[in-house]
N, C-alpha and C positions, 0 to 999 in steps of 0.2 A: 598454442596447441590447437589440431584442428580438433573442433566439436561437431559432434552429430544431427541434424537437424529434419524433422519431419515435415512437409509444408502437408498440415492436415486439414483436408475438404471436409467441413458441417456445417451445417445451421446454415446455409449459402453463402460460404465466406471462406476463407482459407489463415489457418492459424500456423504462425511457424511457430515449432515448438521442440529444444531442446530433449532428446531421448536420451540416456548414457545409463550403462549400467543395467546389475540383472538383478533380482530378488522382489522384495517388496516393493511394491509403486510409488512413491512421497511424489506430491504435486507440488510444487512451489506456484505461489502467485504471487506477482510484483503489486507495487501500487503506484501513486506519481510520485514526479514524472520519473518512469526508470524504466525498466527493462527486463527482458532476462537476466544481462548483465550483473543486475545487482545480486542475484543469489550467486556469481562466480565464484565466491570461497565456501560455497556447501559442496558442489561439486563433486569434488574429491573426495572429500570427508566422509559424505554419502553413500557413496561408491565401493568405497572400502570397505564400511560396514556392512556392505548386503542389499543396499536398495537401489532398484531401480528409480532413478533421477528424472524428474519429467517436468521442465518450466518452460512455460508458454509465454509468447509475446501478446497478450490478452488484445482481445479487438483494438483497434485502433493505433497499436504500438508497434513502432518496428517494421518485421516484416511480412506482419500479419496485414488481412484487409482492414481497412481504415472507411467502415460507410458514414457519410456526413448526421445524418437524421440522428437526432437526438434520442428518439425513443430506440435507436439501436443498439443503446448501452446501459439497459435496465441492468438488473439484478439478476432478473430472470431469465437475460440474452447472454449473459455473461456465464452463468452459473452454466447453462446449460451447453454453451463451450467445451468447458472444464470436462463434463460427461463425457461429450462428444468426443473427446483426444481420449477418455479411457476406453470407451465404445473401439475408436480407428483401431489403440492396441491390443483391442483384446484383454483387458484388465478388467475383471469382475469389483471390483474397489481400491482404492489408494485412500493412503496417509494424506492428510493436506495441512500446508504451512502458507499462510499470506502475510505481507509486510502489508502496512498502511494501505491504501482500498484492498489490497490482497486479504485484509485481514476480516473484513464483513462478509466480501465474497465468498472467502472459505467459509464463514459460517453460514451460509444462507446457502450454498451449497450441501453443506450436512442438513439442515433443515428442509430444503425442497428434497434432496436425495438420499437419505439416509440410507440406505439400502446399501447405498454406493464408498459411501466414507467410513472409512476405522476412527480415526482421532483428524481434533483439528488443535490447532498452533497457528496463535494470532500474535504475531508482533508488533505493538505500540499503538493501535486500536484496538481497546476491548467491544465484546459483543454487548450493545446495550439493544432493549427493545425500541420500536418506534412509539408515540405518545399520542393524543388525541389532536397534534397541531402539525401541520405539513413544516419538516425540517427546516426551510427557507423563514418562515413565519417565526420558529422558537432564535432564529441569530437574527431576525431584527430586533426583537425583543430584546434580547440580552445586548445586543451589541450598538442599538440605539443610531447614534451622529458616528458611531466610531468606524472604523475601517475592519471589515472582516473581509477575509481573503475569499470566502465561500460564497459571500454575497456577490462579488466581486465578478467573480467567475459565469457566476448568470447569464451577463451579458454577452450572447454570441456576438464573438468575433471582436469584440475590445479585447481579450485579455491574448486573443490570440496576435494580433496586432503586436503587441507591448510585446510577448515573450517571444515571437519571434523574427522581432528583430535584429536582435544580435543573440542564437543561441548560445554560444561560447558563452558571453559575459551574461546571460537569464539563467541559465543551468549554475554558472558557478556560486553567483548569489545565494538560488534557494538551496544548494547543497551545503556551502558553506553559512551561511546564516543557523540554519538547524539544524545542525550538527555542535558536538557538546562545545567546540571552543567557540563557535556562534553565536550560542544560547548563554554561554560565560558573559560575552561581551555586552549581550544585550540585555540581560538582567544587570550588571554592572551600570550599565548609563543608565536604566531608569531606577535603579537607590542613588543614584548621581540627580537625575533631574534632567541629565543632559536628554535624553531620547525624543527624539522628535514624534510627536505625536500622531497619528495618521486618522485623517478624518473621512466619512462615505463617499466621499467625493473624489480620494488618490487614487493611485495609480498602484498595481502588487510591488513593485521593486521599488517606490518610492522611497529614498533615504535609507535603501538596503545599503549595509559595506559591501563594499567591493575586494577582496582581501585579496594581498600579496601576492601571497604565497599557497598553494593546495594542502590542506591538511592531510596525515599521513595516510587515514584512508582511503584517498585518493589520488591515485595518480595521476600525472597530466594522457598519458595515455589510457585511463576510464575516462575520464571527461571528454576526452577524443571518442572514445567510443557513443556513449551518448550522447554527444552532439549531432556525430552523422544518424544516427538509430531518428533524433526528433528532425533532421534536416528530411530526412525519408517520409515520415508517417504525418509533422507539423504538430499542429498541438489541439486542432478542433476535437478530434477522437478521444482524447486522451481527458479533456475541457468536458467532454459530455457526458463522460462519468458524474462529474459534481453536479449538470444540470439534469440528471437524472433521480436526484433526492428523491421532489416531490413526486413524480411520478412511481416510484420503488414503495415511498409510503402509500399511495395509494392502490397498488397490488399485494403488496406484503405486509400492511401494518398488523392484521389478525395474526397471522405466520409469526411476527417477531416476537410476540407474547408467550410464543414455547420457550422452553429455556433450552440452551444447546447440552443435549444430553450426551453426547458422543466423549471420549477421553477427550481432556481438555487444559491446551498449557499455556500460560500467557506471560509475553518477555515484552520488558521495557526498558527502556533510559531513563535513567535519574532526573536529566534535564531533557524530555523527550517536549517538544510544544504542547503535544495533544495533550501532555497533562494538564496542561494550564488552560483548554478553552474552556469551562465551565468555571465561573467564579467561583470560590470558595467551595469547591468539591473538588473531592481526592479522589480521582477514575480511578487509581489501583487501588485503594482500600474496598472500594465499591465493588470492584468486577465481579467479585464469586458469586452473588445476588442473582446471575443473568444465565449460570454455570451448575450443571447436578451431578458432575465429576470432574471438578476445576482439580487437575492433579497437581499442576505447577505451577507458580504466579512468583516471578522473579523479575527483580529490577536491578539493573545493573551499571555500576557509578561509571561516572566520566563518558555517558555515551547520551547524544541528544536521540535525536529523530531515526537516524539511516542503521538502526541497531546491528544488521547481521551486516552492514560494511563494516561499523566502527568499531563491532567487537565479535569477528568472525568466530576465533576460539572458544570464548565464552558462550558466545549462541549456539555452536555446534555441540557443543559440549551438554548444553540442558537438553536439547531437542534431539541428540540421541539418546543420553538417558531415559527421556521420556519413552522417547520412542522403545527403546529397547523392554521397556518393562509393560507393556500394554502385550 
């Protein structure tokens, strides 16, 4: 199907950004590594119902510009993007939905813009505040000798190395590893024992599976699609999101201490990873704490990490109820 696409000049950059559709504005935000692409089963849904559809290839991705400088993928360069494509259309406010980084951005977008945002909708990242310790600092902490993918990332230009080498086979790992038959297998070998353990020192795909076969959410034509999307853009852009933590805490850590007041609805996987990086804390039992009109907080079985891939109907399904009753 041909889609619609606006290549919009702001912020001295140019964002391609999916338009379709008429009524209420809904933003979609991606997070890594993915795309527009990955909201292609709201689309429709969307549309149907009334709303105008509007998912950007957020800096760095795709065939949006892609500037190297780290400090060009704050919170604050990002969020104010987002504005900038409502600004291009003409839209006095929009709904906003973010997946995994999509999901902070949309709230740090209601918080720096409130004016501009109706409700936000965070998928598999909840809104937590920042702490009195630069984000880099609380995962060594916690994560010690071990191997954390965040720390990992730090380092310009190793991780980009490693991932894109062979995008086909780095794309299909981290899609198929965190996704819910991923997270089956990998919780499986460590009550086994078998799981190889990864120390500071590895490598991100070190002792990833490599599987088969593509699981049903994915076709080998998505994974064609994002492959050419990161062969285009690479993955520094995309990498400078994560090495922009400390710096986001150091502009917004007083900001994050507001609680996200706007209507507010949060979807997860059962076995999504991000539940698990904090030992012994349950992020979903937690989340309403950070929330002063958490309307919806649903988690939904047999889906890991990639929620509105692996379970489009069921996502669509909360997030227009939601939608519809605000």
């Amino acid at each position: 199907m041909q889609r619609n696409f606006e290549q919009v000049k702001i912020n001295e950059i140019e964002i391609n950004t999916l338009v379709e559709g008429d009524g209420k504005p809904v933003i979609f935000v991606h997070g890594w590594p993915e795309s527009w692409y990955s909201w292609r089963n709201q689309i429709e849904p969307f549309k149907k119902a009334g709303y105008k559809v509007i998912i950007p290839d957020i800096r760095g991705y795709g065939r949006s510009s892609n500037p190297k400088e780290v400090e060009k993928y704050t919170l604050k360069e990002i969020t104010k993007d987002l504005i900038g494509i409502l600004d291009f259309l003409n839209e006095e406010n929009a709904h906003i939905i973010g997946h995994d980084w999509g999901a902070p951005i949309s709230c740090y977008t209601s918080l720096l813009y409130p004016e501009r945002i109706n409700s936000v909708s965070g998928l598999s990242v909840p809104f937590n505040p920042f702490i009195n310790i630069p984000p880099t600092e609380i995962f060594k902490q916690l994560y010690k000798n071990d191997f954390f993918y965040i720390l990992y990332f730090q380092k310009y230009g190793v991780a980009e190395k490693e991932l894109e080498f062979d995008l086909n086979k780095s794309l299909k790992q981290i899609y198929c590893n965190s996704d819910f038959v991923g997270m089956k297998k990998r919780i499986k070998l460590l009550s086994e024992g078998s799981s190889k353990k990864k120390d500071k020192n590895s490598s991100f795909l070190e002792n990833e599976d490599i599987p088969e076969n593509l699981p049903n959410w994915l076709s080998q034509g998505d994974l064609n699609y994002f492959v050419k999307e990161f062969e285009n853009s690479g993955m520094t852009g995309p990498l400078n999101r994560y090495r922009c933590m400390d710096l986001d805490w150091k502009e917004l850590k007083d900001l994050s201490l507001n609680k996200i007041t706007k209507p507010a609805c949060f979807i997860t996987g059962d076995l999504d990873p991000v539940n698990f990086f904090i030992p012994d804390v349950n992020l979903f039992e937690s989340i309403g704490e950070n929330y002063t009109d958490l309307r919806k907080k649903e988690i939904i079985e047999n889906v890991g990490h990639w929620t509105q891939q692996e379970a489009p109907d069921k996502v669509n399904k909360i997030l227009l109820d939601f939608l519809g009753k605000i």
